[in-house]
C-alpha positions in Angstrom: 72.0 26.9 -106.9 73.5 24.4 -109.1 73.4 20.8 -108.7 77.0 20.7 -106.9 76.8 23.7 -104.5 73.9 21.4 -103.4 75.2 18.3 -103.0 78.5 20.5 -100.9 75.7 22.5 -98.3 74.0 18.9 -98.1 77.2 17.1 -97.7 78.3 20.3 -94.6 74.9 20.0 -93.5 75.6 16.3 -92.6 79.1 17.2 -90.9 77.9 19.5 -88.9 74.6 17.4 -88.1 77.9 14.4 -87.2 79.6 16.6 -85.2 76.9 18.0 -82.6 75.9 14.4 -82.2 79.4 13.7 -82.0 79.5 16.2 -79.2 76.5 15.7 -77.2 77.0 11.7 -76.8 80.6 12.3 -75.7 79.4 15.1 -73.3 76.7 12.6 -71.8 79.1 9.7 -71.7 81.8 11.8 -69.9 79.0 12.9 -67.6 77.8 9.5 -66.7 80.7 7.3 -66.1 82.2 9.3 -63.0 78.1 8.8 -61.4 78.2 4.5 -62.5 81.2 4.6 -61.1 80.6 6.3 -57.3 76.8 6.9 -57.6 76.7 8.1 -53.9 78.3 11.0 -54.7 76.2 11.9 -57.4 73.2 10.7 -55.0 74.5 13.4 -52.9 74.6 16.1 -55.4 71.3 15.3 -56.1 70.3 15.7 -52.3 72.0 19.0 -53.0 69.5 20.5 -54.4 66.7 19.8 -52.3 64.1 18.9 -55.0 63.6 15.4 -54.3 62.7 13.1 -51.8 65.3 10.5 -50.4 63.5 7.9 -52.2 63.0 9.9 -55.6 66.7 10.8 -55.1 68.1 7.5 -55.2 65.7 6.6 -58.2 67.4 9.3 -60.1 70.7 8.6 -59.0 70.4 5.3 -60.5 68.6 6.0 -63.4 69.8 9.5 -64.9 73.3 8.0 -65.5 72.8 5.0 -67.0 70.4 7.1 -69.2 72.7 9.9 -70.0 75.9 6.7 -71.0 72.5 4.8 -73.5 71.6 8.1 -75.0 75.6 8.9 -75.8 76.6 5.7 -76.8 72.9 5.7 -79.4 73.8 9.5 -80.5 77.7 8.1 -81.0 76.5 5.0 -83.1 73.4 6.9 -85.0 71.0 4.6 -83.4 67.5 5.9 -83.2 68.8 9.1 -83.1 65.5 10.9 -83.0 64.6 9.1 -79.4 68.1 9.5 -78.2 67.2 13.0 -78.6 64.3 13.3 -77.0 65.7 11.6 -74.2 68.7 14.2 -74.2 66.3 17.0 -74.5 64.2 16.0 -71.7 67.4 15.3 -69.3 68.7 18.7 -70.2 65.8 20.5 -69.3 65.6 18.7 -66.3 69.2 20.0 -65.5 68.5 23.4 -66.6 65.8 23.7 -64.3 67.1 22.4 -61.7 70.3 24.7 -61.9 68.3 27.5 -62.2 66.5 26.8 -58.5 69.6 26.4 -57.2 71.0 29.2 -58.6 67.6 31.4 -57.5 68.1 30.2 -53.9 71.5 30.9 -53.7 72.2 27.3 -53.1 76.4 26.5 -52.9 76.5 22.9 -54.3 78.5 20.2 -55.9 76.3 20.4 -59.8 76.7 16.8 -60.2 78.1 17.4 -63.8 80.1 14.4 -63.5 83.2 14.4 -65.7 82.1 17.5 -67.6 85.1 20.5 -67.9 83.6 23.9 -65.9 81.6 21.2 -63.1 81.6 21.6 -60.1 80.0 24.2 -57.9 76.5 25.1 -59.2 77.1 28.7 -61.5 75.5 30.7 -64.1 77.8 28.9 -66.8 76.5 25.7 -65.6 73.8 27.1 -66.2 74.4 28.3 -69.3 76.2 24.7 -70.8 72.7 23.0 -69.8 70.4 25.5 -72.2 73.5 25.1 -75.1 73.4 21.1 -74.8 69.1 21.4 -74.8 69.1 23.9 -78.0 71.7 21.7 -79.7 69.9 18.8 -79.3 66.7 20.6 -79.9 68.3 21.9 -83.5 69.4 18.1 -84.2 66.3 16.6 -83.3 64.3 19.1 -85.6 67.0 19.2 -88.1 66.6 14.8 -88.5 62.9 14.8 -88.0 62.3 14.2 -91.7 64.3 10.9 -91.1 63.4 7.4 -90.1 63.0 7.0 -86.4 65.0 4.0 -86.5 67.1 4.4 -89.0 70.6 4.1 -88.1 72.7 7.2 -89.5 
């Protein structure tokens, strides 16, 4: 490759790299800011589920959202990026997992998605939007790791 088709794939690479961040943190602030702003109904979603105990449930309910607005705003502003990630990929698992008990139980419930387009009742696309938000982060996280952790890009 010449020096210029290098410096075009590294200058796409970065886009692209922009974009899914651009992406993620907007998905995780849209998510977050419906649950800040009535976090009983997301504390209710949460109950949904039947994973947590009441006072577990209303430890996530206060903490998941004002996580999911930090980790957007950080992905949004390039701001540790690579911790912001790891945060993201740990909250999505979380989600995926917990969609996919519901799912295997046949529970009928509110997904606590927040602000997100498709939320709602608990499906196999909500499913589905958790794992592509986990392997996107995933690829961005593994994609920066070569970067300063605290670095803003």
């Amino acid at each position: 490759m010449t020096p210029k088709t290098n410096t075009m794939l590294s200058h796409a690479s970065t886009a692209i790299r922009w974009l899914a961040r651009f992406g993620i943190g907007t998905a995780l602030i849209l998510s977050s800011l419906p649950k800040i702003y009535a976090p009983l109904d997301f504390l209710s979603a949460i109950y949904g589920y039947q994973l947590t105990s009441p006072q577990s449930g209303l430890l996530v309910a206060v903490v998941v959202p004002w996580l999911e607005l930090v980790c957007g705003v950080f992905l949004l502003l390039g701001i540790w990026v690579p911790g912001a990630l790891l945060a993201t990929i740990a909250l999505f698992c979380t989600f995926a997992t917990a969609i996919t008990t519901a799912l295997l139980r046949g529970l009928s419930i509110d997904c606590g998605c927040g602000g997100l387009p498709g939320g709602g009742t608990v499906a196999w696309t909500t499913l589905f939007r958790a794992l592509l938000f986990l392997a996107i982060s995933t690829a961005l996280l593994l994609t920066s790791a070569h970067r300063s952790r605290f670095k803003v890009h």
